[in-house]
C-alpha positions in Angstrom: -12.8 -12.4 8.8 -10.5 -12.7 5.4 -6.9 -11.6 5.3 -5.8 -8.8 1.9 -2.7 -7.6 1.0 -3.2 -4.1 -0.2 -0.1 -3.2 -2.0 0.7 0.3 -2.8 1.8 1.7 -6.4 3.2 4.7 -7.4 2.5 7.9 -5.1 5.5 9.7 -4.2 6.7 12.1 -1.2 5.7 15.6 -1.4 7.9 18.2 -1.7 8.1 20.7 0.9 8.0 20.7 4.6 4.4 22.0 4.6 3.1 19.2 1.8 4.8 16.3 3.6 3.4 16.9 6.7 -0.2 16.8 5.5 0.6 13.7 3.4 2.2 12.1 7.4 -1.2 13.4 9.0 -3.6 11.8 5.9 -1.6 8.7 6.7 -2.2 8.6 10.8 -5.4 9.7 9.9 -6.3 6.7 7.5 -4.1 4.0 9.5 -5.7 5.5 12.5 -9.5 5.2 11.1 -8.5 1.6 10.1 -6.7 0.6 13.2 -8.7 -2.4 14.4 -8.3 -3.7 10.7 -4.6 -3.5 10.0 -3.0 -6.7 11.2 0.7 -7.0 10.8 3.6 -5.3 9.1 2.3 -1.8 7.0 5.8 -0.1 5.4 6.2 2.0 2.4 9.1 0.0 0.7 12.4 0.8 -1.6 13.0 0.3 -5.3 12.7 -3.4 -6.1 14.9 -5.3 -7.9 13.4 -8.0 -10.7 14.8 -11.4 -10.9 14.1 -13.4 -14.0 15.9 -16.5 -15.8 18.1 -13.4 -17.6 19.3 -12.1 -14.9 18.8 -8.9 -11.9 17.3 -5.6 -13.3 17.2 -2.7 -11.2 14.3 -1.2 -12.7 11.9 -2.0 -10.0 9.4 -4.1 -12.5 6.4 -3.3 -14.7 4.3 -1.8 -11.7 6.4 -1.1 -8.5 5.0 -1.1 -5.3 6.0 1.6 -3.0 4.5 -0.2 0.3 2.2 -2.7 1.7 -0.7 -3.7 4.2 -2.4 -6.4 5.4 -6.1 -5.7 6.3 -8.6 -8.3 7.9 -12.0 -7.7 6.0 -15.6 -9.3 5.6 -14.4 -9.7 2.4 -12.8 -8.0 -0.3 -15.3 -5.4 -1.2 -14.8 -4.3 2.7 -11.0 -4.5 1.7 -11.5 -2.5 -1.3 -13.6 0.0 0.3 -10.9 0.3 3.3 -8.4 0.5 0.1 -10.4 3.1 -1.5 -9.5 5.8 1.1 -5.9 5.2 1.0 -3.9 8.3 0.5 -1.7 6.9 -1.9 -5.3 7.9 -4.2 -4.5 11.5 -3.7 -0.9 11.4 -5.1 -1.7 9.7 -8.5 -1.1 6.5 -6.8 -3.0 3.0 -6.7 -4.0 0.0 -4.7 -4.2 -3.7 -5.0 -6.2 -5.8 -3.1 -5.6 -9.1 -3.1 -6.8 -12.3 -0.5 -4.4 -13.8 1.7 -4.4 -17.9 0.6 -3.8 -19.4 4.3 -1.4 -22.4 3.8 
């Protein structure tokens, strides 16, 4: 088995009580379904910060990510098809897949 990064873009919380607590249960349901494949750290994440030879900006860069995964996979059209039933999908969001390069 190969090791993916999915990283999360866009998507946002829900507003109301009744909307956020589908979007939770979507989530359990999809980390749940994909237990036995999630290995490691899986966290939705803050606004990032971009460093470049200029200087910080607080403007999160060209493509945010708003949380990350990493998956173990056959290979990564079995990570993109685990990545293709993210709920993040739902809420206008996006995923990267991308292999792990063990050093």
């Amino acid at each position: 088995m190969a090791k993916f990064m999915l990283a999360y873009h866009g998507g946002g919380m829900p507003e109301g009580e009744e909307a956020q607590a589908a979007a939770m249960a979507a989530w359990g349901a999809y980390m749940t379904k994909y237990a036995d494949t999630f290995v490691g750290e899986s966290n939705p994440v803050g606004m990032s910060k971009t460093v470049t030879p200029e200087g910080v900006a607080d403007n999160g860069g060209s493509n945010p990510i708003s949380g990350f995964a990493f998956v173990e996979a056959a290979d990564i059209n079995a990570a993109c098809a685990i990545a293709a039933e993210c709920p993040v999908l739902t809420d206008g969001g996006t995923v990267e897949v991308a292999p792990v390069v063990e050093m």
